[in-house]
C-alpha positions as CSV (number, residue, x, y, z in Angstrom):
1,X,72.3,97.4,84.5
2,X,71.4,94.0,84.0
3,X,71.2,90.3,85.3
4,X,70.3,91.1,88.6
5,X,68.2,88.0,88.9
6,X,71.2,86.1,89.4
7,X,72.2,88.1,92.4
8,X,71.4,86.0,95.7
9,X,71.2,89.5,97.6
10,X,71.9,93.0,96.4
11,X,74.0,95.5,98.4
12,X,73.2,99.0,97.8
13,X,76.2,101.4,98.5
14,X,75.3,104.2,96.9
15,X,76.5,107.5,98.9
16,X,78.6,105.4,100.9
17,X,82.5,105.8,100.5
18,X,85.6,104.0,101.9
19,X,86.1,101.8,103.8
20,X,81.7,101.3,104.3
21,X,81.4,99.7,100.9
22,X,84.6,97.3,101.6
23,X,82.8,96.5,104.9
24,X,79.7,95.9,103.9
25,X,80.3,93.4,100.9
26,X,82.9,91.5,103.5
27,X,79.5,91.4,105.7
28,X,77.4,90.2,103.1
29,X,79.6,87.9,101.4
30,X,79.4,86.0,104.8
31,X,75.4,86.0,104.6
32,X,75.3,84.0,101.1
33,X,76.5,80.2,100.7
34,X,79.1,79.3,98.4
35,X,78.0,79.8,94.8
36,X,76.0,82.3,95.6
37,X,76.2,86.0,93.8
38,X,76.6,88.8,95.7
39,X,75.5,92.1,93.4
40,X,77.1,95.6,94.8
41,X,76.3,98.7,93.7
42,X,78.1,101.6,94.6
43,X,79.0,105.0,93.7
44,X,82.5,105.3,95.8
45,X,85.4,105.7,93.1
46,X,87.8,103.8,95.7
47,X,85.9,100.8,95.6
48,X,86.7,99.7,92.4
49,X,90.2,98.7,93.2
50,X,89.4,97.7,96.8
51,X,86.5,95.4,95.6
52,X,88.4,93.6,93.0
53,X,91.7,93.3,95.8
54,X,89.1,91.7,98.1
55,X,87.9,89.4,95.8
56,X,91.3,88.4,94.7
57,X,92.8,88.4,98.2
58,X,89.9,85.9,99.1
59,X,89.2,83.6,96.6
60,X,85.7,85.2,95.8
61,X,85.6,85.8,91.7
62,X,83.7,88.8,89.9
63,X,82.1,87.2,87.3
64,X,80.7,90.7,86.0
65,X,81.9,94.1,86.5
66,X,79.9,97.7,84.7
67,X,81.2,100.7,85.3
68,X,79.4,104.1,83.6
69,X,79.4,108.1,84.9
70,X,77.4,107.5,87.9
71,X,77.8,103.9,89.6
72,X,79.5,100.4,89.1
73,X,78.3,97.8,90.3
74,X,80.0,94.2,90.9
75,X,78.6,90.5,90.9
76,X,80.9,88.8,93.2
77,X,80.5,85.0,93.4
78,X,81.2,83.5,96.8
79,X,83.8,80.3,96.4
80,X,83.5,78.6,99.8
């Protein structure tokens, strides 16, 4: 997985599962200023559909989103 230089901070979520990974980006999401890219990786299936709700419900956009047989991972810009 690439481009992880853009990434402001990483979040690693790996063996974590719902609601922790939904938690945790909320928590970092706050930590970064607008503009910033959040990267999350995780390996929880539910967080697929929970991160891109939470984005959606909050403004935040994913500007990239991989998916393979082990993790996803996210880069969620923060918009104010």
């Amino acid at each position: 997985m690439k481009d992880a230089a853009k990434a402001a901070r990483t979040l690693d979520c790996l063996g974590l599962y719902c609601p922790e990974p939904l938690f945790q980006t909320r928590e970092n999401i706050d930590q970064i200023k607008p503009g910033e890219i959040l990267e999350v990786i995780t390996d929880d299936p539910a967080a697929e559909e929970d991160l891109k709700r939470f984005a959606k419900r909050t403004g935040h956009e994913i500007v990239s989103f991989e998916k393979n047989d082990m993790q996803m991972r996210f880069l969620i810009k923060r918009i104010e």
